[in-house]
N, C-alpha and C positions, 0 to 999 in steps of 0.2 A: 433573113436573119432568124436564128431560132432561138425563140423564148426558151422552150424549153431544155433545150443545149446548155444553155448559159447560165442556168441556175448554179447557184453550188451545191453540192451534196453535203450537209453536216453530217461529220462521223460521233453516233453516241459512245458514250464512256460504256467501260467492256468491250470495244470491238474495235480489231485490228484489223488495218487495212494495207494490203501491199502488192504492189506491179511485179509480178516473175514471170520472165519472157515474155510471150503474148498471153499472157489470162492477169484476172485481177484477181490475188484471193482474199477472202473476207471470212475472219472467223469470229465467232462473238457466242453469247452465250444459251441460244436454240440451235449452234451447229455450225458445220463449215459451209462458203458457197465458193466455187470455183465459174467466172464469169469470163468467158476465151472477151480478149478484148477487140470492138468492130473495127476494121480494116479503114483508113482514113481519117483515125482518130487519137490524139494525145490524151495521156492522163495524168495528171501532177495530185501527188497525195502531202500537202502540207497542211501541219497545225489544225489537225483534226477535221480539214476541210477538202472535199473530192474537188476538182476542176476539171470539166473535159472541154478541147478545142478540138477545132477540127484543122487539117494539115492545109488545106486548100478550099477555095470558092466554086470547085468543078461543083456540077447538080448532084451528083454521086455522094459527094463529101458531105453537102449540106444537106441531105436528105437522112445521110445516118447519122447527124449530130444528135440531134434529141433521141431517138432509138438506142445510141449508146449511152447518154446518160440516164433514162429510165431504165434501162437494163442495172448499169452498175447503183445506181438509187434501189430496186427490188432486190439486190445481191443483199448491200447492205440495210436493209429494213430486213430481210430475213434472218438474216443472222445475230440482229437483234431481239427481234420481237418474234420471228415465225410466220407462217402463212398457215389458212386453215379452211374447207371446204365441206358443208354436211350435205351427207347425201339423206333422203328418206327413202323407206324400205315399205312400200304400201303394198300389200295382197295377202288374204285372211292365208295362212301358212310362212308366207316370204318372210325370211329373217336371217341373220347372217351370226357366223360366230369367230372370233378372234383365235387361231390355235399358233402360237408362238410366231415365225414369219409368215405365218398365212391368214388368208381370210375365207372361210367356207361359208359360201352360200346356200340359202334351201329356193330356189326360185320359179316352181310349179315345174322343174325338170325332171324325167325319172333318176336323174341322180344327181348328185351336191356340185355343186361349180368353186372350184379350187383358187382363189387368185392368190398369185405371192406376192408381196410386196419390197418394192427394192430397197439398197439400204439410202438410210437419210426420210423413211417416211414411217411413221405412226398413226396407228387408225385405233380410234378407240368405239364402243359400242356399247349404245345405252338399249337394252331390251326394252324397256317398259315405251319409251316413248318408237323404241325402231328406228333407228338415228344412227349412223356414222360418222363419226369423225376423221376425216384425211385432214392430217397435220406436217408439216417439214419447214425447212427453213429457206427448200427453192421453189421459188412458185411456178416456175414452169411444170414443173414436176410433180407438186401438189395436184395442179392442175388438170395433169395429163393422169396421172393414177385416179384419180376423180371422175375424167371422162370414160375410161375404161373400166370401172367398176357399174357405172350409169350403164355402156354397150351393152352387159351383161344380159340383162333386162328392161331393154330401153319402155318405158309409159306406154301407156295403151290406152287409145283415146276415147275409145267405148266407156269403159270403168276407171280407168288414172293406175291399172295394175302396173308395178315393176318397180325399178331404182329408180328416183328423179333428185335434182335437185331438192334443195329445202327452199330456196325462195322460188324455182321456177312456178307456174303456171300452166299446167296441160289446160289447151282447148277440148272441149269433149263432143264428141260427136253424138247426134242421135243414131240410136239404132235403127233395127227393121219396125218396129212398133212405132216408133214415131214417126213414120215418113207416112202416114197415112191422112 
């Protein structure tokens, strides 16, 4: 039986919630989320409150009960309040700048690395501290723009050079001077 499954979703005031065909859409006031609904699972939207069941007791069914309720639970927390991931920008030159849908990098390359960003995401950029903000209202998506701005110039375990997260932790290696 899944705990998780069976919780209910409370829908907050501002956001509306509605079943069309197979997706759920949820729009509220950070943005729309369009969530395809998982296959083996019902959704009942009354009185401000989500319910999901599952159709049957196959292993299939009850494996993606809680899977679709945390999915449509991050639909509707996004579109209520947002999702938001900082990345840090460490290496004496590396710094990035916002020019309308893009994001220009300077990252020890001989030349600037272009990222665009899709619509539904905002990044904002604080110079003084060298900080990014990936902000939307889908967190996969947050997520996944987050990962690929990081690829970019992934850490470098000698000095902590490149994109990292802000709470991660590089391990750091000794060099050739210390191995003696």
């Amino acid at each position: 039986m899944s705990r998780v499954g069976n919780k209910p979703i409370e829908i907050p005031k501002g956001v509306k919630v509605e079943v069309r065909g197979d997706s759920l859409q949820v729009e509220g006031p950070k943005g729309k989320v369009s969530q395809p609904l998982v296959p083996g699972t019902e959704v009942q939207v009354k009185d401000g409150v989500i319910t999901v069941t599952r159709q049957g007791e196959a292993g299939s069914d009850r494996a993606k009960h809680g899977l679709a309720r945390a999915l449509y639970a991050n639909a509707v927390r996004g579109a209520a309040e947002g999702y938001s991931k900082t990345l840090e920008i460490v290496g004496v030159g590396y710094k990035a700048e916002v020019k309308g849908n893009n994001v220009q990098f300077a990252l020890g390359f001989s030349h600037p690395v272009v990222f665009p960003l899709p619509a539904g995401i905002k990044v904002d950029y604080d110079a003084k501290a060298n900080k990014l903000t990936v902000a939307g209202a889908d967190r996969q998506m947050v997520g996944q723009v987050a990962a690929q701005m990081r690829s970019l110039r992934k850490p470098d375990p000698y000095k902590g050079k490149g994109v990292k997260y802000a709470d991660e932790i590089i391990k750091r290696k000794v060099g050739k001077a210390g191995a003696k």
